[in-house]
N, CA and C atoms as a LAMMPS dump frame, in Angstrom:
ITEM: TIMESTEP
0
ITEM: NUMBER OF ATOMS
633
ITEM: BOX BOUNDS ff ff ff
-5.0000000000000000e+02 5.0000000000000000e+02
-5.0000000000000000e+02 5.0000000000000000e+02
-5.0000000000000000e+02 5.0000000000000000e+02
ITEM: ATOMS id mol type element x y z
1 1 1 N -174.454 306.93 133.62
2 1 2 C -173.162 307.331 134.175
3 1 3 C -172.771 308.712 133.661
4 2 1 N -173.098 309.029 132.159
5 2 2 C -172.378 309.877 131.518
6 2 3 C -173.64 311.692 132.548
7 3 1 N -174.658 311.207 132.463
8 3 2 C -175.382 311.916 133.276
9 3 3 C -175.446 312.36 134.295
10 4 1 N -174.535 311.55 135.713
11 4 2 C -174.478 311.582 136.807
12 4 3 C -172.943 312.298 136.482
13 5 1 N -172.38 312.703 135.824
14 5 2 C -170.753 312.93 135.992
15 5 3 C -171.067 314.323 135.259
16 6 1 N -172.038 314.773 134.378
17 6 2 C -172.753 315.88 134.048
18 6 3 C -173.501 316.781 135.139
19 7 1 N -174.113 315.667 136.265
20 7 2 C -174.855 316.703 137.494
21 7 3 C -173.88 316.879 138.255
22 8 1 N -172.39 316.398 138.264
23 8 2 C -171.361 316.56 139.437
24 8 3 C -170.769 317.295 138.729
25 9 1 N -170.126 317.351 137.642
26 9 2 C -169.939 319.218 136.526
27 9 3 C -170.453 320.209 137.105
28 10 1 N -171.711 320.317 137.163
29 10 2 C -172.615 321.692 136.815
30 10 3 C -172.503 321.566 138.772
31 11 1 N -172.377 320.929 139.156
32 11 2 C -172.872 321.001 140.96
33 11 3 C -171.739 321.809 141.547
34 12 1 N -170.235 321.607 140.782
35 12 2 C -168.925 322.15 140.694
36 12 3 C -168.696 323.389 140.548
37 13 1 N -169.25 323.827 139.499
38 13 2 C -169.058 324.794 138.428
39 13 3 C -169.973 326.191 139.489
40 14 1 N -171.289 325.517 139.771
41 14 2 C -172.224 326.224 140.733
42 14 3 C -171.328 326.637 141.971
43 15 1 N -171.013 325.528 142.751
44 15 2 C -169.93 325.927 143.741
45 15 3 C -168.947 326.709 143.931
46 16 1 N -168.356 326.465 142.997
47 16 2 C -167.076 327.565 142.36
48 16 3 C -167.65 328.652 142.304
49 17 1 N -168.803 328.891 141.433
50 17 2 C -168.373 330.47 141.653
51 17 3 C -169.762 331.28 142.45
52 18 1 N -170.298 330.36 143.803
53 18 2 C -170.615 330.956 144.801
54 18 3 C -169.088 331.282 145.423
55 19 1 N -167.776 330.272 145.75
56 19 2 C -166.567 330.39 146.655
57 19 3 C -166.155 331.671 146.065
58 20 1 N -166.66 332.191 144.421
59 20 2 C -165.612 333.567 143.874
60 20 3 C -166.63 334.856 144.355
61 21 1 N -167.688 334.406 144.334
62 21 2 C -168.848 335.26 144.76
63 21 3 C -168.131 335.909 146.182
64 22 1 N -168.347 334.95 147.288
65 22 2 C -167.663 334.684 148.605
66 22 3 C -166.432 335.958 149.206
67 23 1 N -165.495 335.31 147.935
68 23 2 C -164.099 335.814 148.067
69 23 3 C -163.932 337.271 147.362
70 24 1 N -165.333 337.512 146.566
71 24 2 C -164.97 339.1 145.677
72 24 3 C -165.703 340.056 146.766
73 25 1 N -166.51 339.073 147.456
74 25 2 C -167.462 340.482 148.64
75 25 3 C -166.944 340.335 149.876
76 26 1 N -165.571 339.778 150.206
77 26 2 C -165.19 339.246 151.344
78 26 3 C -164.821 340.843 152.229
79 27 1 N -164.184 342.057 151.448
80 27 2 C -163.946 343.162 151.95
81 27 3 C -165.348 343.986 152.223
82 28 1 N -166.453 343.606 151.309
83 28 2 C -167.677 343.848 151.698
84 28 3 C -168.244 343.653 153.196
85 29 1 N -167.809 342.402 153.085
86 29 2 C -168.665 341.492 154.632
87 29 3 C -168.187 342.155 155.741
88 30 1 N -166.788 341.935 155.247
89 30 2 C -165.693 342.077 156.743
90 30 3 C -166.074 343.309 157.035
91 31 1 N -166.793 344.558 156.337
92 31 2 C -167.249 345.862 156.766
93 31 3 C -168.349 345.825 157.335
94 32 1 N -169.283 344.899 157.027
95 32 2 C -170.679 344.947 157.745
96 32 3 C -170.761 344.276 158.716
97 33 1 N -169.603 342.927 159.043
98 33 2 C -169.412 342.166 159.969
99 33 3 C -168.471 343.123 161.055
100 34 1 N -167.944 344.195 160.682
101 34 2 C -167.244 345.051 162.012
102 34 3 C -168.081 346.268 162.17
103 35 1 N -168.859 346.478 161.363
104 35 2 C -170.197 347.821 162.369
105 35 3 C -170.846 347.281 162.605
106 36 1 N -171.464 345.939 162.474
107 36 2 C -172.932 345.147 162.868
108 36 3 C -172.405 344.492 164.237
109 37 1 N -171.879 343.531 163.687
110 37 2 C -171.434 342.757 165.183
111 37 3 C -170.389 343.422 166.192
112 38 1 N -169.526 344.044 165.495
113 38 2 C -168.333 344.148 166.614
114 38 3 C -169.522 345.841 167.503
115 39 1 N -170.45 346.973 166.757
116 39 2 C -170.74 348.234 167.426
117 39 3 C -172.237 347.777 167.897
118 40 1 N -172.611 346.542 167.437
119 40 2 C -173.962 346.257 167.912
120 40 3 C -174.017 344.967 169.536
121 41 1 N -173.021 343.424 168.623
122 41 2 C -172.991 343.198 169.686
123 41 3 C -172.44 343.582 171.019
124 42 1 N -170.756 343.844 170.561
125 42 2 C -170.132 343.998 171.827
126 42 3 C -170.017 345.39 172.043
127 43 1 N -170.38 346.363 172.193
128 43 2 C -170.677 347.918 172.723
129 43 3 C -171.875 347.89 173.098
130 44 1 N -172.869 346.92 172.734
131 44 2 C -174.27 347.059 173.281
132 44 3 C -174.709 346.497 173.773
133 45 1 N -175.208 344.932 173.143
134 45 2 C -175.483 343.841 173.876
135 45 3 C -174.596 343.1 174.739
136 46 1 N -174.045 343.82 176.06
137 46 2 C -173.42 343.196 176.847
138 46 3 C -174.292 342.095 177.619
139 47 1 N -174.059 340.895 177.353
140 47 2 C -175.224 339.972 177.589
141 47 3 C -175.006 339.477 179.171
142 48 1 N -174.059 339.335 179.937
143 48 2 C -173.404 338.972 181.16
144 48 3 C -172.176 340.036 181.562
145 49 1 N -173.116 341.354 181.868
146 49 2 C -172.138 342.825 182.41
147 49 3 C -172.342 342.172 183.846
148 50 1 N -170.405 342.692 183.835
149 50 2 C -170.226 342.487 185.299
150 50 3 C -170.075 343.99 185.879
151 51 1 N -171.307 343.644 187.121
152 51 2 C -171.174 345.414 187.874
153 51 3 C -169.452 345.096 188.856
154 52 1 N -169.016 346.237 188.485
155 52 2 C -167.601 346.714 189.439
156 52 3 C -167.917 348.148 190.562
157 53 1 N -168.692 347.452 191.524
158 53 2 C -169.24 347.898 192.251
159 53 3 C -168.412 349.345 193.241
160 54 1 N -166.824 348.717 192.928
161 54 2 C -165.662 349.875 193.355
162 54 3 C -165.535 350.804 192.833
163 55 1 N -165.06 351.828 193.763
164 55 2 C -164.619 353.453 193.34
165 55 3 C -163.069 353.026 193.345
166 56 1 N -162.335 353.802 192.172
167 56 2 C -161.413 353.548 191.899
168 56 3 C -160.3 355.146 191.352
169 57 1 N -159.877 355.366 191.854
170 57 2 C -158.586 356.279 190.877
171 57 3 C -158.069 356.493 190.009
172 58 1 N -157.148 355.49 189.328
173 58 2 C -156.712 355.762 188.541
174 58 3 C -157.737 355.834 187.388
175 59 1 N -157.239 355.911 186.005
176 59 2 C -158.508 356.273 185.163
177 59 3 C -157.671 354.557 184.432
178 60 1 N -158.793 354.586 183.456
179 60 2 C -158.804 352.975 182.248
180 60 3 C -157.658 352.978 181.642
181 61 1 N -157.65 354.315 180.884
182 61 2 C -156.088 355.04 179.782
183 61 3 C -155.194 355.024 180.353
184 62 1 N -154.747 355.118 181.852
185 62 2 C -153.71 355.493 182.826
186 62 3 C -153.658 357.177 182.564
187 63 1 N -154.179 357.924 182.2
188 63 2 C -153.764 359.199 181.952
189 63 3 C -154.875 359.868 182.894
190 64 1 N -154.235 361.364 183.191
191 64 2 C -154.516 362.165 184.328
192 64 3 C -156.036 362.628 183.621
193 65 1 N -156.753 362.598 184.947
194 65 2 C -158.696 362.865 184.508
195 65 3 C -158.777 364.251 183.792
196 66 1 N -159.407 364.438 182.82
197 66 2 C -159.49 365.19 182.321
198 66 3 C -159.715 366.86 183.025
199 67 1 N -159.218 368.091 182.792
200 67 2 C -159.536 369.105 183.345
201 67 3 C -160.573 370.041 183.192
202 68 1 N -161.482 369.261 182.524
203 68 2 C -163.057 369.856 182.676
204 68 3 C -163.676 369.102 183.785
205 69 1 N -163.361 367.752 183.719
206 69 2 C -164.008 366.981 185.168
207 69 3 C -163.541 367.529 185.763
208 70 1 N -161.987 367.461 186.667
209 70 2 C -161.895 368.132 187.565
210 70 3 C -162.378 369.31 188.038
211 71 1 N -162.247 370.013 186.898
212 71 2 C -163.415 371.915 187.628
213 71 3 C -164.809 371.301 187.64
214 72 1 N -165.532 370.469 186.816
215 72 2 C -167.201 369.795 187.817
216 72 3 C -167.476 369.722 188.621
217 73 1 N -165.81 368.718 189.399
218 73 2 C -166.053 368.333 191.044
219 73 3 C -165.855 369.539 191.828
220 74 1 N -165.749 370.709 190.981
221 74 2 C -165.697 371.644 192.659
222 74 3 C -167.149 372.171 192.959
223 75 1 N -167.858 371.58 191.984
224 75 2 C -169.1 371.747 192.557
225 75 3 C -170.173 370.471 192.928
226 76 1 N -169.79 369.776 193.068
227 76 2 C -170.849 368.259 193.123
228 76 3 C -170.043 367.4 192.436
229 77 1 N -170.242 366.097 192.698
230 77 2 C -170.798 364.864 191.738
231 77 3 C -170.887 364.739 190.461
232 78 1 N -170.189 363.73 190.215
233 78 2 C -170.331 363.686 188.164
234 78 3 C -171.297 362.245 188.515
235 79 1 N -172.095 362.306 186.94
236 79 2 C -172.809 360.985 186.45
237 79 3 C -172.9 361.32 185.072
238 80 1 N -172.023 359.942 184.471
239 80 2 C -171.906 360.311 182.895
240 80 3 C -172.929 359.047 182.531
241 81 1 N -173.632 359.823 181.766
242 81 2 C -174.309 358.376 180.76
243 81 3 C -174.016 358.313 179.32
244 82 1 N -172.94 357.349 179.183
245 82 2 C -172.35 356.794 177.958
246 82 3 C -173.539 356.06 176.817
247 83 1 N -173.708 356.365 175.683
248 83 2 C -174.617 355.763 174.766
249 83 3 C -174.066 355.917 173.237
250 84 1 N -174.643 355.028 172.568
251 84 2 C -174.548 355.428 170.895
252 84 3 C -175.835 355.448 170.089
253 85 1 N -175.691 355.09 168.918
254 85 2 C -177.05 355.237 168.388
255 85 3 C -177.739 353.409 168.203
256 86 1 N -176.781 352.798 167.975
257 86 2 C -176.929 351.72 167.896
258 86 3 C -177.125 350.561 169.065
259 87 1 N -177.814 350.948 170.336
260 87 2 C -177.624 350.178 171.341
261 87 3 C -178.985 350.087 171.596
262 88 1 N -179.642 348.5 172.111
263 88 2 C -180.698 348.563 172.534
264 88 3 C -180.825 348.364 173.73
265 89 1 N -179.626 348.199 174.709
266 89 2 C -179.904 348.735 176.099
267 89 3 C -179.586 349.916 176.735
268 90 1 N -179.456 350.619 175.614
269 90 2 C -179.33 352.342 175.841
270 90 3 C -180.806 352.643 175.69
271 91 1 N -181.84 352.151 174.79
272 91 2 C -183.105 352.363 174.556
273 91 3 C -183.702 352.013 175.933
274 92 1 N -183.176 350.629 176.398
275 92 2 C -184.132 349.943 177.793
276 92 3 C -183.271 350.963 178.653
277 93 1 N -182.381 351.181 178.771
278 93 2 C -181.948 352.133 180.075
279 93 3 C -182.367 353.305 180.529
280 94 1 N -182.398 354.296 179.216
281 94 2 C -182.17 355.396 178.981
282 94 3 C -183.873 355.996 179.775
283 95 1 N -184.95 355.437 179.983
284 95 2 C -186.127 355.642 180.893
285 95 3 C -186.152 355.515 182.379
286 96 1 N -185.036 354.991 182.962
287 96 2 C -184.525 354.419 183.781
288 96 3 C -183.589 355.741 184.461
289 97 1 N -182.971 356.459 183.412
290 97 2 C -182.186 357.19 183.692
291 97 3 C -182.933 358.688 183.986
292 98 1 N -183.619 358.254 182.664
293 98 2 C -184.8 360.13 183.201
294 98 3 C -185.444 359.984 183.999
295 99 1 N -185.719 358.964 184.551
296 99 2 C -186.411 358.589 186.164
297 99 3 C -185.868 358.773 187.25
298 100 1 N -184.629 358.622 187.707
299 100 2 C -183.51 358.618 188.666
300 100 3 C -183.434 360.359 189.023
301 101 1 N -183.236 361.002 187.379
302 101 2 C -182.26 362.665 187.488
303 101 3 C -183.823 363.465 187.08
304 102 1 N -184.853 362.847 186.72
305 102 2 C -185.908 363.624 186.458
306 102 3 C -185.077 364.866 185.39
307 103 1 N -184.52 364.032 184.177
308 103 2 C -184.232 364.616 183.344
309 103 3 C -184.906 364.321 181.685
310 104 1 N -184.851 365.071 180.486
311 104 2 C -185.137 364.771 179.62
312 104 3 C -183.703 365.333 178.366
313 105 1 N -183.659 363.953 177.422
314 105 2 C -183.031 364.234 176.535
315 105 3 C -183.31 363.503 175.15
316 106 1 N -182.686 363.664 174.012
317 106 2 C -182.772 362.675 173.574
318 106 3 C -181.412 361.698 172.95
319 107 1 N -181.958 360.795 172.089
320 107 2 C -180.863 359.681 171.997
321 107 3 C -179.646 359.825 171.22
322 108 1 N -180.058 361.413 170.382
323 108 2 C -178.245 362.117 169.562
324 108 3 C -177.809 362.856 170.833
325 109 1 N -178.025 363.416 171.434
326 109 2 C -178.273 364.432 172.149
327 109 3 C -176.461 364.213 173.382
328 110 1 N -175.439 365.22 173.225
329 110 2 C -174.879 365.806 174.292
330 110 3 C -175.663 366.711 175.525
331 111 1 N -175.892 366.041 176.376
332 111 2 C -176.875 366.501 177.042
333 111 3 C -176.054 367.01 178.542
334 112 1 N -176.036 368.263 178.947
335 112 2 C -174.849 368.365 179.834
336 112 3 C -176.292 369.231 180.989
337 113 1 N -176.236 369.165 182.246
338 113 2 C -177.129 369.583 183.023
339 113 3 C -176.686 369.756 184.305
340 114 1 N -177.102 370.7 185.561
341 114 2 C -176.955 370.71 187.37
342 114 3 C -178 370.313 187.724
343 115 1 N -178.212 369.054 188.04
344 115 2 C -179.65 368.601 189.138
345 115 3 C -179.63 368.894 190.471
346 116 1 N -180.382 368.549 190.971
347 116 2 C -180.63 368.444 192.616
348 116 3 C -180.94 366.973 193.375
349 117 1 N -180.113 366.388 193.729
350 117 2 C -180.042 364.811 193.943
351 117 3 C -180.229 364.772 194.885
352 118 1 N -181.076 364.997 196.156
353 118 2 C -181.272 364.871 197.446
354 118 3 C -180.166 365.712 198.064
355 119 1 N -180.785 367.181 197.834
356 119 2 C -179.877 368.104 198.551
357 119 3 C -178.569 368.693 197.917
358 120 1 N -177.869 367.648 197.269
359 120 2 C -176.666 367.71 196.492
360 120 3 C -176.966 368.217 194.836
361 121 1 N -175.799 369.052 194.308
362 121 2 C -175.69 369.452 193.249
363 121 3 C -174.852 368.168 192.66
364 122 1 N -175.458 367.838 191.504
365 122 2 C -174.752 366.596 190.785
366 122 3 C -174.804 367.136 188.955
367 123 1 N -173.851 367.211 188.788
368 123 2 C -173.497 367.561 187.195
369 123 3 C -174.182 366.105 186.155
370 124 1 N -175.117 366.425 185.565
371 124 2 C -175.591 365.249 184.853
372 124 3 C -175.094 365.551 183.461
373 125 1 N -174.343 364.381 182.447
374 125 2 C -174.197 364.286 180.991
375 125 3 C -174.53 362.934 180.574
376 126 1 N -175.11 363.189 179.68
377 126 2 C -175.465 362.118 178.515
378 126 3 C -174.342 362.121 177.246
379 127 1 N -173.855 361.178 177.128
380 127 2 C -172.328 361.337 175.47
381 127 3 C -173.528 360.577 175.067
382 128 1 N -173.598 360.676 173.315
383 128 2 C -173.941 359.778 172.672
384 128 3 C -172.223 359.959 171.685
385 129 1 N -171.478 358.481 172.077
386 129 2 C -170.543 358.243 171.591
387 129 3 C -170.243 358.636 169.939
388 130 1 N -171.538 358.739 169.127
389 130 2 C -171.148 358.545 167.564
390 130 3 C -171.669 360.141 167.195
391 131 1 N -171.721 360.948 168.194
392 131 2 C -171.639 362.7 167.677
393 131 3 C -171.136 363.116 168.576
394 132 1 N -170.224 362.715 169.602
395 132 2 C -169.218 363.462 170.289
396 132 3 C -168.204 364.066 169.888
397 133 1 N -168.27 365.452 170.085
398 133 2 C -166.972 366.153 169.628
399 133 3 C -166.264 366.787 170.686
400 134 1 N -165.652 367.003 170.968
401 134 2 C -164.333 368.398 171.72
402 134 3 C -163.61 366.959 172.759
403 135 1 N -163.974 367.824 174.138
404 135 2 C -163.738 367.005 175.279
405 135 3 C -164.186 365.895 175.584
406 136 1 N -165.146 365.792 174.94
407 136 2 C -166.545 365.031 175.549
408 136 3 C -166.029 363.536 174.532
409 137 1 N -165.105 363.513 173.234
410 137 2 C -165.134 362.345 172.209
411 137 3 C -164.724 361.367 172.564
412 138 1 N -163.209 361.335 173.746
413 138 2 C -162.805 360.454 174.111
414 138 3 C -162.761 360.301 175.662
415 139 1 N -163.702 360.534 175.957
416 139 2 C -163.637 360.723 177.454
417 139 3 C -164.191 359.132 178.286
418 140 1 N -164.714 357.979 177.198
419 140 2 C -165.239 356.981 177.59
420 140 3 C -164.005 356.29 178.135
421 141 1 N -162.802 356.585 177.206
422 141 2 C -161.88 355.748 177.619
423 141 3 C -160.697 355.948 179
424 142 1 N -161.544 357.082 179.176
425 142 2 C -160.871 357.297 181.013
426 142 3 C -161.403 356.619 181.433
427 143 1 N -162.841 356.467 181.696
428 143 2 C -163.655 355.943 182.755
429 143 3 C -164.233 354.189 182.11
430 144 1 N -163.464 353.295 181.07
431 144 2 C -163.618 352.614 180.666
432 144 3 C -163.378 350.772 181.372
433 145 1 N -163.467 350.639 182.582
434 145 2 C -162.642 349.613 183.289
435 145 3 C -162.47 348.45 182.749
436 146 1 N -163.46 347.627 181.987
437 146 2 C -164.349 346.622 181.297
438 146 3 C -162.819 346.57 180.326
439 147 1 N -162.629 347.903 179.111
440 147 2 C -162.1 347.748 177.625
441 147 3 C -162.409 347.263 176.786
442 148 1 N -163.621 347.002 177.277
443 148 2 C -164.507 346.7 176.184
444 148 3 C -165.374 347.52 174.927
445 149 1 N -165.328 348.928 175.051
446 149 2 C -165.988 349.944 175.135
447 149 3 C -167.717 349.23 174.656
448 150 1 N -168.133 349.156 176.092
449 150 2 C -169.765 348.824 176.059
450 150 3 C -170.328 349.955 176.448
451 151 1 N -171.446 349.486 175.737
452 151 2 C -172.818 350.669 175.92
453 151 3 C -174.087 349.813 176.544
454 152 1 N -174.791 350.734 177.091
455 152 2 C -174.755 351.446 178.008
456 152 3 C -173.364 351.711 179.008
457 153 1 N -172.772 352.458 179.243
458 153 2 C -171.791 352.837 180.448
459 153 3 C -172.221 353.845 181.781
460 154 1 N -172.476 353.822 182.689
461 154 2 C -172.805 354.643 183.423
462 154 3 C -171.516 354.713 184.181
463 155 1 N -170.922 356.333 184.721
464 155 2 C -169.8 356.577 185.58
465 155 3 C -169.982 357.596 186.225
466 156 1 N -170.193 357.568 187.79
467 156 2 C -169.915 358.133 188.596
468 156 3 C -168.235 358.824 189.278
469 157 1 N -168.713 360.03 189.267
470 157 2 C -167.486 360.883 189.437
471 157 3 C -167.165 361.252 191
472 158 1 N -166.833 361.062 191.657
473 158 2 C -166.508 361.699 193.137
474 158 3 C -165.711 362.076 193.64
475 159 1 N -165.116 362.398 194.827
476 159 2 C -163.982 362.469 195.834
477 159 3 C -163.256 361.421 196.254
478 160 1 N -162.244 361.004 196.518
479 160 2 C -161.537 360.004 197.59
480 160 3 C -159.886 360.513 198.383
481 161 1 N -159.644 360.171 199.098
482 161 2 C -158.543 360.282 199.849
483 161 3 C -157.707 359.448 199.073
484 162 1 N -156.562 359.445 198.724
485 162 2 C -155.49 359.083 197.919
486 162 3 C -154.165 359.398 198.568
487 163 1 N -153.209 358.521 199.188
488 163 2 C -152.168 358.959 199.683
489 163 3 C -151.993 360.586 199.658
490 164 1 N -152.769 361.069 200.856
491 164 2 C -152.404 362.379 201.395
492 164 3 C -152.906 363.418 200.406
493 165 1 N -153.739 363.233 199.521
494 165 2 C -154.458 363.869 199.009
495 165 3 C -155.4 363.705 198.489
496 166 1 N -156.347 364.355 198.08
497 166 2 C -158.09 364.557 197.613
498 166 3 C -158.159 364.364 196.238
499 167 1 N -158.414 363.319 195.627
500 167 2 C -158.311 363.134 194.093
501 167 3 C -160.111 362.86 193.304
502 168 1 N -160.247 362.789 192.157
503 168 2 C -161.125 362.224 191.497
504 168 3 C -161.174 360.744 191.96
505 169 1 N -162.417 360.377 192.171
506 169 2 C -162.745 359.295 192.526
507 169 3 C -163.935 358.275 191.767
508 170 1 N -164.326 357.221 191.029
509 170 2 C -164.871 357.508 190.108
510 170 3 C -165.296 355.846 190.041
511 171 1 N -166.614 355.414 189.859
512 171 2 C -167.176 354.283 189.376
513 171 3 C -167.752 354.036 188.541
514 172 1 N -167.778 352.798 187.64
515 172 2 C -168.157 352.748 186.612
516 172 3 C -169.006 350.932 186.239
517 173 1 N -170.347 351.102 185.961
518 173 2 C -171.112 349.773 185.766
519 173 3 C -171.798 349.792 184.079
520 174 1 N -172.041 348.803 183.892
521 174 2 C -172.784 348.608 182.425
522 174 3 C -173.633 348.611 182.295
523 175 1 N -173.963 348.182 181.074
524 175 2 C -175.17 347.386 180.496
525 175 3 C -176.914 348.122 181.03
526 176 1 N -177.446 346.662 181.634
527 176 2 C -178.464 346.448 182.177
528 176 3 C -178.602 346.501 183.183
529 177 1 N -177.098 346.183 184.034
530 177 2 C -176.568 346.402 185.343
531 177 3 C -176.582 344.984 186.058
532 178 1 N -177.369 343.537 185.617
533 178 2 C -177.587 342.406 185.971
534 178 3 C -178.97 341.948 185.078
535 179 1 N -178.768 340.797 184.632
536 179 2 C -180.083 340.846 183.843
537 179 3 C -181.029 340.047 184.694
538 180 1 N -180.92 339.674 185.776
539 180 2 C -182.302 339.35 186.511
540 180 3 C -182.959 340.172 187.295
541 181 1 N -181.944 341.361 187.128
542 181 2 C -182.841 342.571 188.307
543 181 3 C -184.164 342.981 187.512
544 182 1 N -184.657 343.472 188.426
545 182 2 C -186.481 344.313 188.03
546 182 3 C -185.809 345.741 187.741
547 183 1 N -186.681 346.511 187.17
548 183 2 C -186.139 347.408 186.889
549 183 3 C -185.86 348.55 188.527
550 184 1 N -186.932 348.205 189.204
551 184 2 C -186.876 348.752 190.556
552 184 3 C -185.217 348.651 191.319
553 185 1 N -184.933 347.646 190.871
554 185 2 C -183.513 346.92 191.246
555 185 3 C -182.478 347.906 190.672
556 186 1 N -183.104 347.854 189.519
557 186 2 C -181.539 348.535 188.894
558 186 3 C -181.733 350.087 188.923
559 187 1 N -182.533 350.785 189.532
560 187 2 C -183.008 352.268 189.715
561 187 3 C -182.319 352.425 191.234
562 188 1 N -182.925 351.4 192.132
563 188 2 C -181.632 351.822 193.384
564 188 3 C -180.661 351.2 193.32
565 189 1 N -180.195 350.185 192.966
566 189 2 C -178.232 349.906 192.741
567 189 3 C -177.767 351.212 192.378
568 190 1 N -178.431 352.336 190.973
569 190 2 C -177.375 353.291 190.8
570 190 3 C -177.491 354.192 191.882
571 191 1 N -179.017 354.946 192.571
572 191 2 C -179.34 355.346 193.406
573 191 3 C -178.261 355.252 194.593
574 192 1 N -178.143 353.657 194.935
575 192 2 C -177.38 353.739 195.96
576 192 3 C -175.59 353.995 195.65
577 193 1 N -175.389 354.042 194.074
578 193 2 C -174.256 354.641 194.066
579 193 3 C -174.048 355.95 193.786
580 194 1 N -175.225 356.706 193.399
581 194 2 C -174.817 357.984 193.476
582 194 3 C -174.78 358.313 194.657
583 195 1 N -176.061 357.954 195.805
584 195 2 C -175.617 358.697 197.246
585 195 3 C -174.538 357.881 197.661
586 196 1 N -173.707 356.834 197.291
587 196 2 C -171.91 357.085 197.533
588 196 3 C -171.549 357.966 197.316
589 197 1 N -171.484 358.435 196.343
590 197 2 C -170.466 359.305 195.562
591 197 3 C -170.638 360.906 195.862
592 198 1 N -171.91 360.623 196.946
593 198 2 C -172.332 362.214 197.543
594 198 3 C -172.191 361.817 198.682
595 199 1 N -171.805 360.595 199.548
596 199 2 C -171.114 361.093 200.799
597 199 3 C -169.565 360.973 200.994
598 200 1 N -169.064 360.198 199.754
599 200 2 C -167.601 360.215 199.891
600 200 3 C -167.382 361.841 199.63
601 201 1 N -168.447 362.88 198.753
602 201 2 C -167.958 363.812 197.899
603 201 3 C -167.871 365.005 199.3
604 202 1 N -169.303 364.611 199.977
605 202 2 C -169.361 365.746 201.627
606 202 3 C -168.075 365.653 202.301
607 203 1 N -167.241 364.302 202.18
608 203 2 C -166.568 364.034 203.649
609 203 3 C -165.19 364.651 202.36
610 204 1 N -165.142 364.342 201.301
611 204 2 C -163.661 364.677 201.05
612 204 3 C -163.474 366.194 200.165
613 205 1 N -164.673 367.194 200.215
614 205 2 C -164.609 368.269 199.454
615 205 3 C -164.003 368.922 199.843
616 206 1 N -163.682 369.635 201.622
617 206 2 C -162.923 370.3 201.992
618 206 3 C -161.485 370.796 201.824
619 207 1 N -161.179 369.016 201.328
620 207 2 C -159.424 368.932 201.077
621 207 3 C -159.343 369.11 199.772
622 208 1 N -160.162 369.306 198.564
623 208 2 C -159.976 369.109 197.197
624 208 3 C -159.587 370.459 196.713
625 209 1 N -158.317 370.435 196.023
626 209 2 C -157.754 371.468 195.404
627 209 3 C -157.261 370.975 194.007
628 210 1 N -157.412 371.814 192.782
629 210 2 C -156.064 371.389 191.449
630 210 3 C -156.047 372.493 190.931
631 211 1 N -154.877 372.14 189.997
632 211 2 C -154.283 372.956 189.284
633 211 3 C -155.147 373.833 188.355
């Protein structure tokens, strides 16, 4: 008896001060548990991204589109590709993407470029979210619809008619884009939204003026 009330002592004593262990690294954890999980899972591994297949106006922030986009669109088409360092469907995407714009960059890389998209001039950028500086730092959260801030983000910039005037027009999808597509799949889904965003941009350039 006196033995068994000796192994429930020491079994105590052990316990205790794993719970102080626990409670002295708890400001520890809670730091590795908000850059690991909160910038790995949910900014990256969006596991069930829903595509929002709409062009839309207003921006995520409610605040007026920035005035470097706007002077872009007087020449073409925006396509932003949102990334960080920590995403591994920025790694699976990002081949996907130099395939589409027949571009090269790499994965720190502000990468700002004029392609030729079937005829059309289209302004290509790459953010990598965690060395963005000036204009470029918070610009995810215009074009953010989700609020989630996930990575991969891809956003298309365009034209639309807007009560009686020619505004920024602008779509925005995630991730992987669907996780049962082939990759063939997810090369024309964006395909077929950039040539949206280059025939809404033909039919509504004429009327586009700002400040």
């Amino acid at each position: 008896m006196k033995k068994f009330l000796a192994i429930q002592i020491t079994a105590l004593i052990l316990i205790s001060g794993t719970l102080g262990g626990v409670l002295y690294y708890t400001d520890a954890y809670q730091e590795v548990y908000s850059r690991i999980v909160s910038i790995i899972c949910l900014s990256c591994i969006k596991l069930d991204p829903v595509i929002s297949l709409g062009f839309r106006f207003d921006t995520a922030n409610g605040k007026d589109h920035p005035e470097f986009i706007k002077d872009l669109l007087d020449k073409g088409p925006i396509f932003i590709d949102f990334g960080t360092d920590a995403c591994l469907y920025c790694d699976y995407m990002d081949p996907l993407i130099k395939q589409i714009f027949n571009v090269s960059f790499e994965k720190e890389d502000l990468f700002n470029t004029t392609i030729n998209f079937n005829g059309t001039e289209i302004t290509f950028i790459h953010i990598n979210e965690d060395w963005a500086t000036g204009e470029y730092k918070d610009l995810e959260s215009y074009y953010d619809v989700d609020g989630d801030n996930a990575v991969p983000m891809f956003t298309t910039i365009t034209l639309g008619y807007h009560h009686g005037f020619i505004n920024p027009f602008y779509n925005t999808v995630y991730g992987i884009l669907n996780k049962d597509y082939s990759d063939g799949q997810r090369i024309n889904l964006l395909k077929n939204i950039i040539q949206d965003s280059i025939d809404l941009y033909n039919e509504n350039r004429p009327g586009y003026t700002h400040d």
